[in-house]
gemmi code that builds the backbone of each chain (N, CA, C; Angstrom):
import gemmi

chains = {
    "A": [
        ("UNK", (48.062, -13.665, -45.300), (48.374, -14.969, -44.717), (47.221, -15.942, -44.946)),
        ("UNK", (46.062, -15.469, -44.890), (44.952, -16.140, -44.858), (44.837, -16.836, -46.343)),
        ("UNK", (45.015, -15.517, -47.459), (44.933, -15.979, -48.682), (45.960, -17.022, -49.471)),
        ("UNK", (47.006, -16.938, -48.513), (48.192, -18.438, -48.714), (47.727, -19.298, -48.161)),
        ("UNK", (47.390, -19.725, -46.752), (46.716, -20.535, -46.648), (45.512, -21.500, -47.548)),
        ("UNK", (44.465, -20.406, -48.128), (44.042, -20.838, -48.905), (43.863, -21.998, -50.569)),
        ("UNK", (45.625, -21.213, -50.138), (46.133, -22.141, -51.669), (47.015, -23.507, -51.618)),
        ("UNK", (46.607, -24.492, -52.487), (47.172, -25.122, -52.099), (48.619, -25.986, -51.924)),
        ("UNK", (49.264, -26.200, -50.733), (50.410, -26.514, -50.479), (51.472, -26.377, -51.482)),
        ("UNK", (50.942, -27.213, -52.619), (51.956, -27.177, -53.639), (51.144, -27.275, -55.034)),
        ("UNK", (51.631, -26.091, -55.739), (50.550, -25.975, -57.057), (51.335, -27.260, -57.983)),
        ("UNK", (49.725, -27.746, -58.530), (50.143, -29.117, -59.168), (50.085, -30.375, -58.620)),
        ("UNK", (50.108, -30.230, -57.361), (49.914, -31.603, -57.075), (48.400, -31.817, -56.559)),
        ("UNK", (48.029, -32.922, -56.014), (46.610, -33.092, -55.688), (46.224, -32.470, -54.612)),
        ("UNK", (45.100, -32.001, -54.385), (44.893, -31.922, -52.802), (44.849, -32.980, -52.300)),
        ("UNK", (45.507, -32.846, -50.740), (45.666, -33.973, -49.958), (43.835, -35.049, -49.717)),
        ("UNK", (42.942, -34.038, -49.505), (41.610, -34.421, -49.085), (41.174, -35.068, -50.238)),
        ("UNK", (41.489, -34.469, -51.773), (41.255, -35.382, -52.462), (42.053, -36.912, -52.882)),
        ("UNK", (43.425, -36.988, -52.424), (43.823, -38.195, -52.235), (44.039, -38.707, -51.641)),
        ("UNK", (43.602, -38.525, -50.720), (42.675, -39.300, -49.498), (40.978, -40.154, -49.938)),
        ("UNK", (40.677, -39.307, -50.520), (39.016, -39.765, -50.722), (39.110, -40.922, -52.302)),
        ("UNK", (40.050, -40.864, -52.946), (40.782, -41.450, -54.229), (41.065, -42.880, -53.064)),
        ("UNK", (41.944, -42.544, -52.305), (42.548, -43.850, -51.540), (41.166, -44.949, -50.738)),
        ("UNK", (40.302, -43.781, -50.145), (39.269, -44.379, -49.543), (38.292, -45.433, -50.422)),
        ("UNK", (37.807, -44.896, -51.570), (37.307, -44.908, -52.932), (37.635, -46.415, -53.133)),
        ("UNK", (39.369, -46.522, -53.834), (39.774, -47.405, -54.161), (39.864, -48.582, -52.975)),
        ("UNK", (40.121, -48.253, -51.814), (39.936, -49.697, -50.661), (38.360, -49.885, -50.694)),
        ("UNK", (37.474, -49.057, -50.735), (36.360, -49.314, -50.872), (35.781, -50.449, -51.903)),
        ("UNK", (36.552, -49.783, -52.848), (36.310, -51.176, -54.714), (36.733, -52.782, -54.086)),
        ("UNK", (38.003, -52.241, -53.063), (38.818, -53.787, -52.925), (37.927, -54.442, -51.605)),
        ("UNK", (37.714, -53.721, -50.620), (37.313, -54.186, -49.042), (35.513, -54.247, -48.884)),
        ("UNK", (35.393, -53.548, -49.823), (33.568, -53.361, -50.016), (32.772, -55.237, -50.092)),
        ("UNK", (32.989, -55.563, -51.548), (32.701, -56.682, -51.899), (32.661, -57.344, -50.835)),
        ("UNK", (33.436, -57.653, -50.042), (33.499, -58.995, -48.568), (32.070, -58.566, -48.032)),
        ("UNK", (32.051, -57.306, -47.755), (31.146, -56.436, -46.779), (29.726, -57.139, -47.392)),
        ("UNK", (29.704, -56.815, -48.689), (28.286, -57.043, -49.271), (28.049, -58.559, -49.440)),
        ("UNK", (29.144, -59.212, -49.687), (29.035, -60.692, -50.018), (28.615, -61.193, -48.672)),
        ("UNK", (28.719, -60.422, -47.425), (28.780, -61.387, -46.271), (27.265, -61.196, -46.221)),
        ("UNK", (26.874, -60.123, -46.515), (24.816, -59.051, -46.374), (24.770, -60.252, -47.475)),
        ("UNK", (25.104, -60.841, -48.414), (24.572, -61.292, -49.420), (23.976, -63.096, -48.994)),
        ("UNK", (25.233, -63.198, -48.627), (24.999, -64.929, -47.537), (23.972, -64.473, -46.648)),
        ("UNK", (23.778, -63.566, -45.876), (22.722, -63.653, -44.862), (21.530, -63.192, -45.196)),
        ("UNK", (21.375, -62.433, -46.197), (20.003, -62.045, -46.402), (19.410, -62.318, -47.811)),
        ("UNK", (20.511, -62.748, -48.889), (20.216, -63.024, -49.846), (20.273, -61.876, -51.286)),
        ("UNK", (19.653, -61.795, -51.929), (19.878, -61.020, -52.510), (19.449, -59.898, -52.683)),
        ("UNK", (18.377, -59.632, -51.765), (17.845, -57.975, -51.547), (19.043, -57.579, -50.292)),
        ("UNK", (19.706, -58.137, -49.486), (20.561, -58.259, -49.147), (22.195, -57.724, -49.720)),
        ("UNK", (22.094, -58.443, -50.730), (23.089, -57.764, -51.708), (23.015, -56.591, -52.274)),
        ("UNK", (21.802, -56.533, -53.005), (21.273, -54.899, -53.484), (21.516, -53.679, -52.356)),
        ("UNK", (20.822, -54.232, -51.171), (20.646, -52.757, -49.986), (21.620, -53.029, -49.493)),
        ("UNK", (23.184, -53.814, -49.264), (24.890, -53.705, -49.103), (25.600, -52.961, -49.965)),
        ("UNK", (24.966, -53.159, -51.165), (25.877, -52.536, -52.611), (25.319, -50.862, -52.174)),
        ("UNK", (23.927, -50.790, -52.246), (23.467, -49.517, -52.278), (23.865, -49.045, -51.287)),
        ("UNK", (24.276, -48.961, -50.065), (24.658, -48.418, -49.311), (26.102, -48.186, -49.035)),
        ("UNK", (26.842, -48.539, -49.670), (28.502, -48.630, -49.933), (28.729, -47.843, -50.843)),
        ("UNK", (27.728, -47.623, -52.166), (28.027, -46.813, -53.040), (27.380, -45.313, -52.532)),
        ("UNK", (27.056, -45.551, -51.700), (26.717, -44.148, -50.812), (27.426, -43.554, -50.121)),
        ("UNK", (28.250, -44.600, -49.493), (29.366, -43.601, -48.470), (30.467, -43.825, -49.350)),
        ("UNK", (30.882, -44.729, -50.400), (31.886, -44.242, -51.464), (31.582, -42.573, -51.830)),
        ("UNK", (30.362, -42.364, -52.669), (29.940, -40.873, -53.056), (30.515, -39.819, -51.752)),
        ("UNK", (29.377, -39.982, -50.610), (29.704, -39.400, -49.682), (30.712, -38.908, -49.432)),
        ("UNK", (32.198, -39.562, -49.348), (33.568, -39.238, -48.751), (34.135, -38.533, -50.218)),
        ("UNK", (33.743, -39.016, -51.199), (34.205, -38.242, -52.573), (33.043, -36.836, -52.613)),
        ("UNK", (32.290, -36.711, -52.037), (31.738, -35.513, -52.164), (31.795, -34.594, -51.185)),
        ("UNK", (32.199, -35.391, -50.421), (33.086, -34.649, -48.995), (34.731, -33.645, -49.191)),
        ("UNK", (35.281, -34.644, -49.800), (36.529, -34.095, -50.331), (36.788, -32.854, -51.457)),
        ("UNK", (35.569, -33.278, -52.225), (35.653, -32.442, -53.343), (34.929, -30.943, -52.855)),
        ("UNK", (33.976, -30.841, -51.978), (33.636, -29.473, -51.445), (34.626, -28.562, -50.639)),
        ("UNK", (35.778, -29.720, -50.205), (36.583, -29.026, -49.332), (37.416, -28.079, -50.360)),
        ("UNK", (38.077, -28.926, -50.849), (39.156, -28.460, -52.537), (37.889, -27.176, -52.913)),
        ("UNK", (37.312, -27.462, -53.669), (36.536, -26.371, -54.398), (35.872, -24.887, -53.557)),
        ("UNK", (36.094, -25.231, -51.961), (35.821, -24.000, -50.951), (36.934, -23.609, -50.373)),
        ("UNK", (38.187, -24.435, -50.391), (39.424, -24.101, -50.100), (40.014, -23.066, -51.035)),
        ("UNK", (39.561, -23.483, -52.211), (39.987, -22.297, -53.477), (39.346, -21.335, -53.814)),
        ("UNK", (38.524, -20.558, -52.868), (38.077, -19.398, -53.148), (38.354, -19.183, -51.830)),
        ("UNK", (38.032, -18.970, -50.510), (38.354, -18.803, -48.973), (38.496, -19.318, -47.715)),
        ("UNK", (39.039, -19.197, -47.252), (38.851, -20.052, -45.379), (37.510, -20.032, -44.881)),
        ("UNK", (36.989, -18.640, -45.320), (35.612, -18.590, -44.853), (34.727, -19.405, -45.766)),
        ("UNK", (34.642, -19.853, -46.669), (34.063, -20.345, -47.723), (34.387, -21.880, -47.559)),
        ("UNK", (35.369, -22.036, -46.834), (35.978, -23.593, -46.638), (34.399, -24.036, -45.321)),
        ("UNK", (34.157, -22.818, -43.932), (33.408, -22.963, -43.204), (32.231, -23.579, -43.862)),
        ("UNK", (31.810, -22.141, -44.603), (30.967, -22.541, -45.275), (30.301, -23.608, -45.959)),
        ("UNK", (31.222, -24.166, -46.779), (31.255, -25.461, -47.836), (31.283, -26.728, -47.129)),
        ("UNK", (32.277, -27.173, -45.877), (32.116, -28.093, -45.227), (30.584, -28.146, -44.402)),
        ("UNK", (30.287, -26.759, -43.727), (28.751, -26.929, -42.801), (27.523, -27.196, -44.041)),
        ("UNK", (27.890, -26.704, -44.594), (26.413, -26.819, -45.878), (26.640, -28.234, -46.082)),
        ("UNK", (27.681, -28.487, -46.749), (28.497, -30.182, -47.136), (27.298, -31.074, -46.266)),
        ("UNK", (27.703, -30.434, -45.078), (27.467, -31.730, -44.015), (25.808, -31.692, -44.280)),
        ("UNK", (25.708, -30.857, -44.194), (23.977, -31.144, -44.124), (23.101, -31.706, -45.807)),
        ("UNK", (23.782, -31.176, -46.548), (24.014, -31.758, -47.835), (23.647, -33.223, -48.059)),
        ("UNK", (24.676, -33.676, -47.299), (25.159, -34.785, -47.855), (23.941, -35.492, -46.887)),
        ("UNK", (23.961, -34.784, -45.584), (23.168, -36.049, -44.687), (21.573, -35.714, -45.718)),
        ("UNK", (21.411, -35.117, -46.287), (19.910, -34.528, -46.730), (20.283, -35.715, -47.982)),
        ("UNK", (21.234, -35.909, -48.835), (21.061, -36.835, -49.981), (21.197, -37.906, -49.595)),
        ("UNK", (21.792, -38.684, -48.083), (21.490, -39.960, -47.729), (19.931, -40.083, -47.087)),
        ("UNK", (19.733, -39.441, -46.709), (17.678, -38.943, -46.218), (17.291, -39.739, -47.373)),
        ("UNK", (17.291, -38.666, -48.211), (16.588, -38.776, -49.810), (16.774, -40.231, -50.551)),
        ("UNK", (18.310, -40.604, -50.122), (18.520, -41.748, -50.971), (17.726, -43.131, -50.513)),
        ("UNK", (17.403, -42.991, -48.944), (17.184, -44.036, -48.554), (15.663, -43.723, -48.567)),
        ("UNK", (14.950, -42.633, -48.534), (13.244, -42.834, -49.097), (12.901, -43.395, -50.702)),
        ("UNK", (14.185, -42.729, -51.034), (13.621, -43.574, -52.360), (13.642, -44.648, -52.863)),
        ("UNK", (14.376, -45.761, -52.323), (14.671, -47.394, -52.264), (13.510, -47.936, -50.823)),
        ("UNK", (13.105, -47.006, -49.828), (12.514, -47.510, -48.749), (11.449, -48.320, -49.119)),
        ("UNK", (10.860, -48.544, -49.782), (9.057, -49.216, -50.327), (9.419, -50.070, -51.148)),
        ("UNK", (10.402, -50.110, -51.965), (10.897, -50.705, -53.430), (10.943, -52.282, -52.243)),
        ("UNK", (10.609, -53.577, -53.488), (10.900, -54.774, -52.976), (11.995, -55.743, -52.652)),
        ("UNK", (13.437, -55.227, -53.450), (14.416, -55.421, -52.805), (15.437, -54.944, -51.333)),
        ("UNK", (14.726, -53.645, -51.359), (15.533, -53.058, -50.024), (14.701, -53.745, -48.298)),
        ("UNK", (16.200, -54.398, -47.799), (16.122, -54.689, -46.507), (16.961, -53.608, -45.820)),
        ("UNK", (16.216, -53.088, -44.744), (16.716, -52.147, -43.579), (18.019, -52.317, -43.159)),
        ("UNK", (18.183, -53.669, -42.564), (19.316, -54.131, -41.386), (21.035, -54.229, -42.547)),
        ("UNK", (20.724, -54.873, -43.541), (22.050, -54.914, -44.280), (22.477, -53.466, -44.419)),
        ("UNK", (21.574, -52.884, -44.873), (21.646, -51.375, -45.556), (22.188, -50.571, -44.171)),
        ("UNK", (21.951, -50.493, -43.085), (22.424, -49.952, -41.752), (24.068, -50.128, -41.619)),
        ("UNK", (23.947, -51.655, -41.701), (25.157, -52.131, -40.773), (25.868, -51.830, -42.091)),
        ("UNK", (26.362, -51.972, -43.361), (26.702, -51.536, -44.349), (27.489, -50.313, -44.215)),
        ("UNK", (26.326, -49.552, -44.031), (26.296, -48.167, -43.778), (27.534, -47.522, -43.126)),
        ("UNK", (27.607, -47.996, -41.855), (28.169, -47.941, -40.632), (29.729, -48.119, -40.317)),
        ("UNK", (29.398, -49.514, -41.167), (30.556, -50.675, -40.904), (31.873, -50.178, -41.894)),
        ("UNK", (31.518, -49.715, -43.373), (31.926, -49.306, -44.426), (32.364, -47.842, -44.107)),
        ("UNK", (32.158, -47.056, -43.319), (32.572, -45.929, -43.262), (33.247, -45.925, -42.095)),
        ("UNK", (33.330, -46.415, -41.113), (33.962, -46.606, -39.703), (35.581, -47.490, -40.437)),
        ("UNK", (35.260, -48.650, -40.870), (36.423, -49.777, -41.526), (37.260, -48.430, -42.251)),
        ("UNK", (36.533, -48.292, -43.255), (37.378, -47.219, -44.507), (38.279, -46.421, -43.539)),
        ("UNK", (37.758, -45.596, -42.929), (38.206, -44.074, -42.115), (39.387, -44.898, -40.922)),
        ("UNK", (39.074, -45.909, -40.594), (40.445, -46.266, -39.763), (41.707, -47.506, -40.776)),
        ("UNK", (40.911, -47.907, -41.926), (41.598, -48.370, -42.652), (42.916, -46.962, -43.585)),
        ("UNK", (42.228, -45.958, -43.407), (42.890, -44.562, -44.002), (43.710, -44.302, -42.971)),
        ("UNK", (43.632, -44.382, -41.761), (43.880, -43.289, -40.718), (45.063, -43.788, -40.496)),
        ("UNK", (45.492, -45.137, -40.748), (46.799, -46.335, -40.580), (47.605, -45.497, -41.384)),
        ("UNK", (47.359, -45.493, -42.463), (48.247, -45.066, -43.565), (48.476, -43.514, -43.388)),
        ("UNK", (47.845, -42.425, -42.757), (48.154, -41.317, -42.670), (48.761, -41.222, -41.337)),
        ("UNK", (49.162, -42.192, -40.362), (49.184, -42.138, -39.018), (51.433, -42.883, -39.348)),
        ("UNK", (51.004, -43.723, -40.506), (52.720, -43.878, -40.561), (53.307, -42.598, -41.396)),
        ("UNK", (52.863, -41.998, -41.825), (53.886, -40.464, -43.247), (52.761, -39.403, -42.660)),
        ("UNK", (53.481, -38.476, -41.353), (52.777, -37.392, -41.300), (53.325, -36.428, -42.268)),
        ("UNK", (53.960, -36.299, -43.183), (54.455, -35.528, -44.549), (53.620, -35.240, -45.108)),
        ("UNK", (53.135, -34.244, -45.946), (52.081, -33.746, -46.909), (52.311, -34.759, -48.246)),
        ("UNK", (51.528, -35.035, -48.646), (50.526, -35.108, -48.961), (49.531, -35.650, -47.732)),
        ("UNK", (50.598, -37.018, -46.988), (49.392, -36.871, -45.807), (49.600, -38.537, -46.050)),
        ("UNK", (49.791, -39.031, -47.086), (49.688, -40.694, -47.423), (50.798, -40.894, -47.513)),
        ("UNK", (51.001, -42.427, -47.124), (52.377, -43.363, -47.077), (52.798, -43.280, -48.768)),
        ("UNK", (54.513, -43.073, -48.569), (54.331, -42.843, -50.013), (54.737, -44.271, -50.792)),
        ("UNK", (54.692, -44.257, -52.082), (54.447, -45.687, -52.469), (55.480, -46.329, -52.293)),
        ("UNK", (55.539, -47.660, -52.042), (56.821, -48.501, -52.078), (57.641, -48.153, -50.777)),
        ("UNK", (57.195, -47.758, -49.761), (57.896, -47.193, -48.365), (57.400, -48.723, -47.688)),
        ("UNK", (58.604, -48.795, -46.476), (58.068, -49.849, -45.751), (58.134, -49.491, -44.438)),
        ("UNK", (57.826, -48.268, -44.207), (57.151, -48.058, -42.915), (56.582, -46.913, -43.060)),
    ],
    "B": [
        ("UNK", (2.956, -30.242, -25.942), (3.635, -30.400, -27.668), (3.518, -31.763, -28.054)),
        ("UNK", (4.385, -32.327, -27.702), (4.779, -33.727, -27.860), (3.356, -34.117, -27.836)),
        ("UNK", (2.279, -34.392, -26.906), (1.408, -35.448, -26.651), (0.498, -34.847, -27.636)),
        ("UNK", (0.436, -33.138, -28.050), (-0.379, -32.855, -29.242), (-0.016, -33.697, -30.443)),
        ("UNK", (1.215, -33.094, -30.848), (1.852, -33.633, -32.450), (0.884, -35.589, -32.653)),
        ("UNK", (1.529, -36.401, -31.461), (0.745, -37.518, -31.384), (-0.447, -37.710, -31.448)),
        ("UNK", (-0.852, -36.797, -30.791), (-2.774, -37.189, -30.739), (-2.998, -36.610, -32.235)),
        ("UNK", (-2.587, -35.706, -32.980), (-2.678, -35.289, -34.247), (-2.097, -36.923, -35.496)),
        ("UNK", (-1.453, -36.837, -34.846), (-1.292, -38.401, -35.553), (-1.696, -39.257, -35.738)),
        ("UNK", (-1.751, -39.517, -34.158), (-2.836, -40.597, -34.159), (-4.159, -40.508, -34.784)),
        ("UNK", (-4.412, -39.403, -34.915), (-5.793, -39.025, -35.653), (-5.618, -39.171, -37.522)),
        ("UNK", (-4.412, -38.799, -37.686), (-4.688, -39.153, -39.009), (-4.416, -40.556, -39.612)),
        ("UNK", (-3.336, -40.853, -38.608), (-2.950, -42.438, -39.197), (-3.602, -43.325, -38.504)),
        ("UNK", (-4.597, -43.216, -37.640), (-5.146, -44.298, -36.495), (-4.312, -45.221, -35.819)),
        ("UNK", (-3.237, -44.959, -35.972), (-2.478, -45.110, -34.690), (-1.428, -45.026, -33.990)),
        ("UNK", (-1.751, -44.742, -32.668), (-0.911, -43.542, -31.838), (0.910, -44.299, -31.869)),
        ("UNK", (1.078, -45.319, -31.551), (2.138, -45.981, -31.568), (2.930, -45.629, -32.787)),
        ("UNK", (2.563, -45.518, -34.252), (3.384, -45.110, -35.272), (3.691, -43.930, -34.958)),
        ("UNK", (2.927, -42.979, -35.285), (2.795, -41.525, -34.782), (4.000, -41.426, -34.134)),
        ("UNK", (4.205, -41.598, -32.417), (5.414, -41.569, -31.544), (6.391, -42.419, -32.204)),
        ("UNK", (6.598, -43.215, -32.788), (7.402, -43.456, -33.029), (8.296, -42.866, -34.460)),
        ("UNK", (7.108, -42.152, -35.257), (7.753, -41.420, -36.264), (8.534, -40.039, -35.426)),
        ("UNK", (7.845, -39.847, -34.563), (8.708, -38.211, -33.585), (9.374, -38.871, -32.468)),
        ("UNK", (9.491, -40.191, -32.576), (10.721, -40.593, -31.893), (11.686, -40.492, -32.980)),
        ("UNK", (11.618, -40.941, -34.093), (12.790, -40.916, -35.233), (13.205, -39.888, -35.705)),
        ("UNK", (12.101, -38.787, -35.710), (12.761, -37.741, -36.167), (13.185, -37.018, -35.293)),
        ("UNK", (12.823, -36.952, -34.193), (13.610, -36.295, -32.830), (15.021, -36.859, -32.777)),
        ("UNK", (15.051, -38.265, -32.973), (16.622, -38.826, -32.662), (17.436, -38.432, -33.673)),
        ("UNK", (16.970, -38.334, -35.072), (17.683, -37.948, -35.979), (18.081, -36.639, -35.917)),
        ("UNK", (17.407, -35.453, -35.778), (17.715, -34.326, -35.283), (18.642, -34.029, -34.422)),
        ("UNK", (18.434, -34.810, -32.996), (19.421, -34.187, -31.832), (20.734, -34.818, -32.152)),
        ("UNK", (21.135, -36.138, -32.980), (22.475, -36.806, -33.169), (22.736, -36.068, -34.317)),
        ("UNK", (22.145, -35.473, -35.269), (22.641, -34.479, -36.142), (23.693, -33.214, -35.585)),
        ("UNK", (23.448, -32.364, -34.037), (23.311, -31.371, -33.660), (25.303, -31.756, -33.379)),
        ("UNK", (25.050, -32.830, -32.507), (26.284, -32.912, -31.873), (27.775, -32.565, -32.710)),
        ("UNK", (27.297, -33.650, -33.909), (28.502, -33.794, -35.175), (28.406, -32.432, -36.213)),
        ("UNK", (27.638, -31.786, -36.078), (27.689, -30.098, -36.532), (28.262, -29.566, -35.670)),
        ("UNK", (28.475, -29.293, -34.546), (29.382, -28.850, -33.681), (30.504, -29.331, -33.333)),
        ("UNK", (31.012, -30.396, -33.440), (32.094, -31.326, -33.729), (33.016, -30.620, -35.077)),
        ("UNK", (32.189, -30.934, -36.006), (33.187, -30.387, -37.700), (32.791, -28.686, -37.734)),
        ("UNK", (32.304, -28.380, -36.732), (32.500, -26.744, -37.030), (34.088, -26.572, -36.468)),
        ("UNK", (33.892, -27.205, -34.786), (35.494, -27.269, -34.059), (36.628, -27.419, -35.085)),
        ("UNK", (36.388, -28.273, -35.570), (37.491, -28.901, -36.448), (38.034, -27.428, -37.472)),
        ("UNK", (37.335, -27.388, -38.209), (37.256, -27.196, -39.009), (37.472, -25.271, -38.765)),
        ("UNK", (37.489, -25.046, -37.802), (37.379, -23.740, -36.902), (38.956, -23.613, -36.762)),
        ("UNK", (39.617, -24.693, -35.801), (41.150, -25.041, -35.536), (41.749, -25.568, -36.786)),
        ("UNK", (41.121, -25.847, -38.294), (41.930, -26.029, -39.024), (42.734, -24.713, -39.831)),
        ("UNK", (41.707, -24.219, -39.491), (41.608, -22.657, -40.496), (42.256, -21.781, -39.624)),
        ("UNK", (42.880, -21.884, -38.034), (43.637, -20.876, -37.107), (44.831, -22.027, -38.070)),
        ("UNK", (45.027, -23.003, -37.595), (46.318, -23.534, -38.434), (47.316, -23.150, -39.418)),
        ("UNK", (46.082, -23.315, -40.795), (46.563, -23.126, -41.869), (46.618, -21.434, -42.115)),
        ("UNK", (46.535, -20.855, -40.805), (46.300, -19.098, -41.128), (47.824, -18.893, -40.143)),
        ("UNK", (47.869, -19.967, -39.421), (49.173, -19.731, -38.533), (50.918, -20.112, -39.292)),
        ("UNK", (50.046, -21.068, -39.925), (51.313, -21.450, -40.538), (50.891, -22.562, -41.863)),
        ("UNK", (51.038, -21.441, -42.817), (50.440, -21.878, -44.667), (51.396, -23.366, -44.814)),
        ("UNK", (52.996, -23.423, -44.435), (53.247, -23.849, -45.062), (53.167, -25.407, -44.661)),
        ("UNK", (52.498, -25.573, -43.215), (52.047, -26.698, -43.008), (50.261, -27.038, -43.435)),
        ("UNK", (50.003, -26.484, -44.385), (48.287, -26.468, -44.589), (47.875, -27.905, -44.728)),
        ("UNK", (48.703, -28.674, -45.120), (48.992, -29.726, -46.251), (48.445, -30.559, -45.259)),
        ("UNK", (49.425, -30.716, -43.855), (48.878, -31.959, -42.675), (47.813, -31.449, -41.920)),
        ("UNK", (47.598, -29.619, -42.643), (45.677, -29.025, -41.259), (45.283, -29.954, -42.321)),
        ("UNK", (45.351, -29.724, -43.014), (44.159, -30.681, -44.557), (43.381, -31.516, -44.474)),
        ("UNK", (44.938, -32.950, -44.029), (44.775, -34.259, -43.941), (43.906, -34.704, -42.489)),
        ("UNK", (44.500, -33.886, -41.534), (43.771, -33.907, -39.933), (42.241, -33.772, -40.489)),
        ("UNK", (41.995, -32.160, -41.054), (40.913, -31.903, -41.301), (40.083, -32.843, -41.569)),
        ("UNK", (40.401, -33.315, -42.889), (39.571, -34.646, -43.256), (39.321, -35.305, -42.850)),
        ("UNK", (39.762, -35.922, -42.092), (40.212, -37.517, -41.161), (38.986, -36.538, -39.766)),
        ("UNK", (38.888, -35.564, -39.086), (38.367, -35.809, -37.883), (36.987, -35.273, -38.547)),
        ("UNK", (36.804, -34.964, -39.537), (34.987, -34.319, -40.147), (34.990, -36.198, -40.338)),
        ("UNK", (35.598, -36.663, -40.819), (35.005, -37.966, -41.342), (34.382, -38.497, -40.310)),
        ("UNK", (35.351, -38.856, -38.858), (35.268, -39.543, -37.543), (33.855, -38.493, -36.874)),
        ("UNK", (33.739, -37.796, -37.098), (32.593, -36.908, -36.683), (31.328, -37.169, -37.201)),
        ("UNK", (31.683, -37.355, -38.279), (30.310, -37.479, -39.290), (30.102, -38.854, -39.316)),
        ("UNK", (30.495, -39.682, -38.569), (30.510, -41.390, -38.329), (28.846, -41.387, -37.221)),
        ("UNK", (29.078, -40.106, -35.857), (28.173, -40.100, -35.640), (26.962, -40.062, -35.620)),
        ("UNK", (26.646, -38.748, -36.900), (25.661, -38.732, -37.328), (24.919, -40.004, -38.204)),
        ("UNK", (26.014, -40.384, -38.780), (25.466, -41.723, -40.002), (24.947, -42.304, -38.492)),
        ("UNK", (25.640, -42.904, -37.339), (24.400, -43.814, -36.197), (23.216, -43.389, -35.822)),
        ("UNK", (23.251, -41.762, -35.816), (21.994, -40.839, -35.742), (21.006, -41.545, -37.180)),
        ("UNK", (21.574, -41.359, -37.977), (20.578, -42.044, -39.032), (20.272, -43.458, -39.119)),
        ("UNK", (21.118, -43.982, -38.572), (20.692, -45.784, -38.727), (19.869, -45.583, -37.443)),
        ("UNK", (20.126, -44.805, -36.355), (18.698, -45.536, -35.315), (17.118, -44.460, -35.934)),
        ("UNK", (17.358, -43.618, -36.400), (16.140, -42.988, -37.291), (15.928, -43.731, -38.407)),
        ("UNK", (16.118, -44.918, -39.418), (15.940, -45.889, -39.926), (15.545, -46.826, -39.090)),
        ("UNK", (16.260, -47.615, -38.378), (15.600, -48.526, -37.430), (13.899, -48.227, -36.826)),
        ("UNK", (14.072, -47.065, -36.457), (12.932, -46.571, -35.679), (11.274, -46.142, -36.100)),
        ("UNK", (11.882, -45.599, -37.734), (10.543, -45.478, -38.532), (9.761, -46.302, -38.785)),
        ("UNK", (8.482, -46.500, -38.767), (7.510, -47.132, -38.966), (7.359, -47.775, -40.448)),
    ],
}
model = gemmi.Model(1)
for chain_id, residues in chains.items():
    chain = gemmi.Chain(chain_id)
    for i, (resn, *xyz) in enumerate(residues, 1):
        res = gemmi.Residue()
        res.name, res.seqid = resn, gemmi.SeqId(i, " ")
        for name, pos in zip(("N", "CA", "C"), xyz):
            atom = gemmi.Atom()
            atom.name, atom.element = name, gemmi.Element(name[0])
            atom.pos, atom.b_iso = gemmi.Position(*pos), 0.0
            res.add_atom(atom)
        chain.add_residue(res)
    model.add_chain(chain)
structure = gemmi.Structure()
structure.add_model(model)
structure.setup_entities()
């Protein structure tokens, strides 16, 4: 039972987590820009740099989130534990890293890069949660051209 | 502990105020780390009784799955913006 579980729902199609993180991704390309343009009016253009850089972080993030799940889902449940707890610390260890290494550099401002941060992953995740909250059906997303 | 680590600090960086405030940041970053690891273990604990209870709904443990590690891990990212804020 465990090892069906493991597999996924329907061979051939996507994993759901990964089209989810595809969907996040792509509102990210469309809803991002405002985010940074607004860091960009207020702080200028190191402003813009540490908005962009930090958007393309939790873009990665949620795509590297998804993709550990898929790739630990397909070998075990226990390995799914695994892959998500490591994931997590992972990932928080490459946003650590990412942000010492822009920290000193002369374009990076703190405050855009935060609220960025924050704002972009909170927006995304309830901008997703709409669309998985109308088609509880697997894949999990509204399917295209539906009007409710 | 605490007033050692500082006075050790303060000794190397000459001054005590950075010092505490670097083991204020990394203390905060640490303990808001702790919470949202125990959060997506839950999850992620009840996704896997789910999809072991019943495969052929794995599809919506999946989507849940995802969706509440994300909302979980929202916390920690504030754990890191006030350990940014806070560093010297």
């Amino acid at each position: 039972m465990a090892e069906q579980a493991a597999q996924p729902a329907a061979m051939g199609e996507e994993a759901p987590e990964r089209a989810m993180a595809h969907d996040i991704v792509r509102r990210g390309m469309i809803g991002g820009p405002v985010l940074v343009g607004v860091c960009a009016g207020v702080w200028g253009f190191d402003g813009l740099w540490s908005s962009g850089y930090a958007l393309g972080l939790i873009l990665i993030n949620f795509w590297l989130a998804a993709s550990l799940i898929t790739w630990s889902l397909r070998i075990s449940p226990t390995m799914l534990m695994a892959g998500v707890m490591g994931g997590y610390f992972i990932r928080l260890g490459i946003l650590t890293g990412a942000y010492f290494l822009v920290r000193n550099t002369g374009w990076f401002e703190a405050l855009p890069f935060v609220i960025t941060l924050v704002a972009a992953h909170i927006v995304l995740l309830v901008w997703e949660t709409r669309y998985v909250s109308m088609s509880l059906a697997y894949p999990g997303l509204k399917p295209q051209g539906a009007t409710q | 502990m605490l007033a050692l680590i500082s006075t050790i600090l303060a000794q190397l960086t000459g001054d005590g105020e950075a010092g505490l405030s670097a083991i204020g940041a990394g203390l905060g970053y640490g303990l808001a780390a702790i919470g949202p690891g125990v959060g997506i273990g839950i999850v992620v604990g009840n996704a896997i009784t789910a999809m072991a209870r019943q495969p052929e709904s794995a599809g919506v443990a999946r989507t849940t799955m995802f969706l509440g590690i994300a909302f979980t891990e929202a916390l920690a990212l504030i754990g890191f913006v006030v350990f940014i804020l806070l560093l010297p």
